[in-house]
C-alpha atoms as one frame of an Amber mdcrd trajectory, in Angstrom:
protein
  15.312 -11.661   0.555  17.426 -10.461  -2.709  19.930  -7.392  -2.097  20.938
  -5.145  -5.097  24.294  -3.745  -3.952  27.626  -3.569  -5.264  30.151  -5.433
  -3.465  31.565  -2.932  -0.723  28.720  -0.515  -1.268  27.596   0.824   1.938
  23.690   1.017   2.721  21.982   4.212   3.591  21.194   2.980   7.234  24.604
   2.000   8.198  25.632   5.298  10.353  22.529   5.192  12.158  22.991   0.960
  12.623  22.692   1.127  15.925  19.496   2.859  16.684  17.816   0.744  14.007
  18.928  -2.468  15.730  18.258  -0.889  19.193  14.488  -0.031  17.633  13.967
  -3.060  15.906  14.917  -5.016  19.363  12.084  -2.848  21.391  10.034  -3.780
  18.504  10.679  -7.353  18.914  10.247  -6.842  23.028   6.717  -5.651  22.157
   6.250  -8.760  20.099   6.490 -11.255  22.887   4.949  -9.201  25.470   1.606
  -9.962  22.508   2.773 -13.238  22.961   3.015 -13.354  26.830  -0.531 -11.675
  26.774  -2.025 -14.739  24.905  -0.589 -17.187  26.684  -2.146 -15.330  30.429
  -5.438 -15.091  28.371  -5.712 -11.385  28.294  -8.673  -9.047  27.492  -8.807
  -9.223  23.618  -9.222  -5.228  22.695  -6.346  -5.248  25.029  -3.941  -7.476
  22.739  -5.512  -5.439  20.052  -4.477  -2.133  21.610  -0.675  -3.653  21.735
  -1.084  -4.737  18.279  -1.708  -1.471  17.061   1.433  -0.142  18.559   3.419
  -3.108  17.292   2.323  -2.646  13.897   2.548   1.546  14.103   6.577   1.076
  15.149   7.574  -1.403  12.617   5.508   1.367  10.190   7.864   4.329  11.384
  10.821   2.259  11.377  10.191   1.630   7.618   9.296   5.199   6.798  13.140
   5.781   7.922  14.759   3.251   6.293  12.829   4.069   3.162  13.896   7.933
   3.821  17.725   6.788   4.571  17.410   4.936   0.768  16.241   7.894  -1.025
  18.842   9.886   0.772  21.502   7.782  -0.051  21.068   4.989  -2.540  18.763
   6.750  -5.101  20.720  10.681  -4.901  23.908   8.361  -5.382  22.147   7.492
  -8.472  21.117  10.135  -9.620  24.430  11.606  -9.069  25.606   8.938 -11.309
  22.851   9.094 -14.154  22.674   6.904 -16.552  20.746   3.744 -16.064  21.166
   3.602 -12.442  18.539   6.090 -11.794  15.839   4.955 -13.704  16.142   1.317
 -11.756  16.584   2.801  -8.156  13.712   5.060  -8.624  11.815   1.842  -9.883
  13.483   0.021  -6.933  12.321   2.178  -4.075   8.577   2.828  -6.132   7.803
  -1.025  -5.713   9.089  -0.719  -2.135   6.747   2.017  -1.230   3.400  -0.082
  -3.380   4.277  -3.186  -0.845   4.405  -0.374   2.435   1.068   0.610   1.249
  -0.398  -2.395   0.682   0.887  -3.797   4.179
């Protein structure tokens, strides 16, 4: 994992920190419960079923983060000019080809 921030830059998710940590942890809850259902041999469409909803919250979760980066990091960019712009808009492009291709 590379970051591409200044030195005492702040990220576009830091005021809402919190919730995204308190999210990602339900996320992770829902994780082992998959894992809990394997090991007690459950009904297969039923892991499936859970799988779906793991995979639609981790989705939604990046949806937001990638909103809170074009809310913050790119319109601080463009703000700036120059470029800045040209490589954030690249930046969060690239990041939305790998959410669609996950």
């Amino acid at each position: 994992m590379t970051t591409t921030t200044e030195a005492g830059a702040t990220h576009g998710y830091h005021h809402q920190k919190d919730e995204h940590l308190k999210r990602l942890r339900r996320i992770e809850g829902q994780i082992r419960g998959l894992q809990r259902m394997v090991e007690e041999d459950t009904y297969c469409i039923d892991i499936l079923t859970q799988v779906s909803a793991s995979t639609k919250a981790l989705q939604s979760f990046a949806l937001q983060l990638l909103e809170e980066h074009l809310r913050h990091c790119v319109a601080d960019a463009a703000v700036k000019g120059g470029d800045e712009i040209d490589a954030k808009v690249e930046e969060a492009t690239k990041a939305i080809g790998r959410l669609l291709r996950s």
